[in-house]
C-alpha positions as CSV (number, residue, x, y, z in Angstrom):
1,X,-87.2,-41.6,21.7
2,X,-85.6,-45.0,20.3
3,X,-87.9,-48.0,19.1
4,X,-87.2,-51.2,19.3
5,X,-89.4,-53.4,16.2
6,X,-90.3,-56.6,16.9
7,X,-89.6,-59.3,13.7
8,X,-93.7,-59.4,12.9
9,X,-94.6,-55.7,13.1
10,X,-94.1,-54.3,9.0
11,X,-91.3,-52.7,7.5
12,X,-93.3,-49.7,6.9
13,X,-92.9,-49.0,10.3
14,X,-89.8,-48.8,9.8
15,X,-89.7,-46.5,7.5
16,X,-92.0,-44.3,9.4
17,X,-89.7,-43.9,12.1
18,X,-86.8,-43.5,10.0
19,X,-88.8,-40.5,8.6
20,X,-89.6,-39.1,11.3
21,X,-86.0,-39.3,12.6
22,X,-84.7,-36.9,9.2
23,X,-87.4,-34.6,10.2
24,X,-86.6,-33.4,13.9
25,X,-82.6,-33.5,12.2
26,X,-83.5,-30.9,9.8
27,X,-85.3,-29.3,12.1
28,X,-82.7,-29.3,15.0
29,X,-80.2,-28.1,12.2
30,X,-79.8,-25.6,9.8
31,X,-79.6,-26.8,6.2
32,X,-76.1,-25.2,5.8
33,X,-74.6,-27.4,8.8
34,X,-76.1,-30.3,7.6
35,X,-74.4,-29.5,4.0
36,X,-70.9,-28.3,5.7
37,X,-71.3,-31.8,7.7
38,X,-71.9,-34.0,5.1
39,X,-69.3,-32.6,3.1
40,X,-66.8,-33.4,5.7
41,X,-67.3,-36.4,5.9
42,X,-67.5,-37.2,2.4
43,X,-63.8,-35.7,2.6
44,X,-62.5,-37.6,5.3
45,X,-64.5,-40.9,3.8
46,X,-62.5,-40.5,0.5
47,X,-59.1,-39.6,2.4
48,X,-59.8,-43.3,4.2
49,X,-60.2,-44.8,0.7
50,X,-57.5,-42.8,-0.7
51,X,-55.0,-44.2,1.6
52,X,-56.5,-48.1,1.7
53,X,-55.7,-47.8,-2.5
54,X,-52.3,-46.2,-2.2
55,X,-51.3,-49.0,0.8
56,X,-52.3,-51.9,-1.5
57,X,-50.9,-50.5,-4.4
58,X,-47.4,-50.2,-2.5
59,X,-47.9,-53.8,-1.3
60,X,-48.8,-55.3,-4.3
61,X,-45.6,-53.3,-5.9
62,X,-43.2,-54.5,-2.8
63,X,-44.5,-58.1,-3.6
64,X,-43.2,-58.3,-7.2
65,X,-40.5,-56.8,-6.7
């Protein structure tokens, strides 16, 4: 079910659905999915960063050379 807030209605409605929203997920999942999940993309998150730093390293290196 997806809300759309208007610009007038408060921000704690917001936060109500936002709730709501993390509770059906942890109860459509199993806490060790969710954990296996988040883990995985906390890996591939710092891969991404890994290789951004190493590719501007080698740039900046290339550059003063």
């Amino acid at each position: 079910m997806k809300r759309v807030f208007r610009k007038s209605e408060p921000q704690q409605q917001l936060f109500e659905s936002a709730k709501e929203s993390l509770a059906v997920l942890g109860r459509g999942l199993r806490n060790g999915k969710v954990v296996k999940a988040g883990l995985i993309a906390g890996g591939v998150a710092a891969l991404t960063a890994g290789s951004a730093g190493i590719s501007a390293l080698r740039r900046r290196l290339e550059g003063d050379a």
